[in-house]
C-alpha positions, 0 to 999 in steps of 0.5 A: 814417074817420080823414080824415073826422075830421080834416076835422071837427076841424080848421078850414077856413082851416087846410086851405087854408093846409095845402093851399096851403104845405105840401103839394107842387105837382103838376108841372100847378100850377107849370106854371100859376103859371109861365105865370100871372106871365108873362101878368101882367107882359106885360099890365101891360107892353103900357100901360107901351110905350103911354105910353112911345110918346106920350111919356108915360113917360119911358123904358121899361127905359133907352129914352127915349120916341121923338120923334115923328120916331123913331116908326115907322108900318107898321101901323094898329095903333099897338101894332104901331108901338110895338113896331117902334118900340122894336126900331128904336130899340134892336135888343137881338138884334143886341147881345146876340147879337153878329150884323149885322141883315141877318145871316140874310138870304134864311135862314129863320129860327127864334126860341124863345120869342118872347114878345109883343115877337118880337125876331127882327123886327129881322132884316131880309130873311128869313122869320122863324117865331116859337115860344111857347107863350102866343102865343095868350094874349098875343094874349088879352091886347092884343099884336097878334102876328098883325100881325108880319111873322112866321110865329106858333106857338102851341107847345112847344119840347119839341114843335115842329110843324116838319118835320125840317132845315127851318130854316138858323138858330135863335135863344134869348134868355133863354128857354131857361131858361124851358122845362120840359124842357131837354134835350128842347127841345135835341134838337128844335132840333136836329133842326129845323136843317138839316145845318150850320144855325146856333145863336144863343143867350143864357141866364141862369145863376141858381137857379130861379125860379117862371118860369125854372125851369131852372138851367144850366151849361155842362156841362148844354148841352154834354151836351144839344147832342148834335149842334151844335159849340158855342162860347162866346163871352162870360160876364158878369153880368146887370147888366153886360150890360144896362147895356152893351145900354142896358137898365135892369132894376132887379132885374138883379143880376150873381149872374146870369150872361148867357152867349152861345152859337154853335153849327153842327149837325153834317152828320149 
């Protein structure tokens, strides 16, 4: 009775502002608005590479339009050729992870958290398996992920549908922050390595935020990389590391910190 004479006293614009700012999201709901800012950048970003393309924007993040000599032609699909194109023209993995391209040659390969670009492309001569849980809803959203010349998933990596020691080497570049459980996705990475597989990977150091959610140090890694003998190999601000990997991202401040791992899972 006392919740139904509430409802009847009080207005309902009120109950809904009540509703949406000052009760506590579920764990369900911020899932949502998480993977909800993410496919709302991504769509907008799939026309903002179309012009950059035709040359109809100048640049995208710092990288000037391609000639029409630059431009690359391996698929029907011109957004494939976009995409190809700007991994060609700036190969990010190779400078933010400090490794060769043809690094990973003959290895199989993993990337976590690959997002509609799947960067790990620019690794030549190994068979690449790209890990996402919106790959299915980037695809939704016009990005042809199935065209790549990758293996695709459409999962966690809380929960990955991979047999144990079944890659020689995994990558992460500004994902792993972006996961709901950190520790978990540290403990399938390394049971999906094989015996003295190697790991690469970048993250961020910032307060959360609604889709990067985890904030990280180095103790929380060393704790949840149980089984890999990690070293760290470079610390810098975001800014920095961006305007030395000839990336331009305004909201880039070096509060963040970019920090670069590589790691070997144990033998056993």
């Amino acid at each position: 009775m006392v919740h139904s004479g509430i409802k009847r006293i009080v207005p309902s614009a009120v109950r809904r502002f009540v509703r949406k700012h000052l009760i506590p999201k579920s764990a369900a709901s911020i899932k949502h608005d998480k993977y909800d800012a993410e496919l709302r950048y991504w769509k907008d970003q799939l026309a903002e590479m179309m012009l950059w393309y035709h040359g109809q924007k100048p640049d995208w993040y710092g990288l000037p339009a391609p000639l029409e000599k630059q431009r690359q032609y391996v698929s029907d699909l011109e957004i494939v050729n976009a995409v190809i194109t700007s991994h060609v023209l700036r190969p990010l993995y190779s400078r933010r992870l400090r490794l060769p391209l043809d690094h990973f040659a003959r290895q199989r390969l993993l990337e976590i958290g690959s997002g509609p670009l799947v960067p790990i492309l620019q690794f030549t001569a190994c068979e690449r398996h790209a890990l996402d849980p919106l790959n299915d809803l980037y695809c939704a959203a016009g990005w042809p992920l199935y065209a790549y010349d990758a293996k695709m998933c459409n999962a966690y990596a809380e929960k990955m549908p991979y047999p144990d020691g079944y890659f020689d080497a995994a990558v992460s570049v500004n994902a792993l922050d972006h996961v709901d459980n950190f520790q978990a996705v540290a403990a399938e990475i390394e049971r999906v390595l094989k015996p003295g597989g190697k790991i690469y990977f970048e993250v961020d150091y910032h307060e959360p935020t609604v889709t990067e959610p985890i904030s990280l140090n180095d103790d929380i890694i060393l704790r949840a990389f149980q089984r890999c003998q990690l070293t760290k190999v470079a610390e810098a601000g975001k800014a920095d590391v961006y305007e030395a990997t000839g990336t331009y991202n305004p909201s880039a401040t070096n509060d963040d910190r970019l920090v670069l791992w590589h790691g070997k899972r144990n033998s056993s």
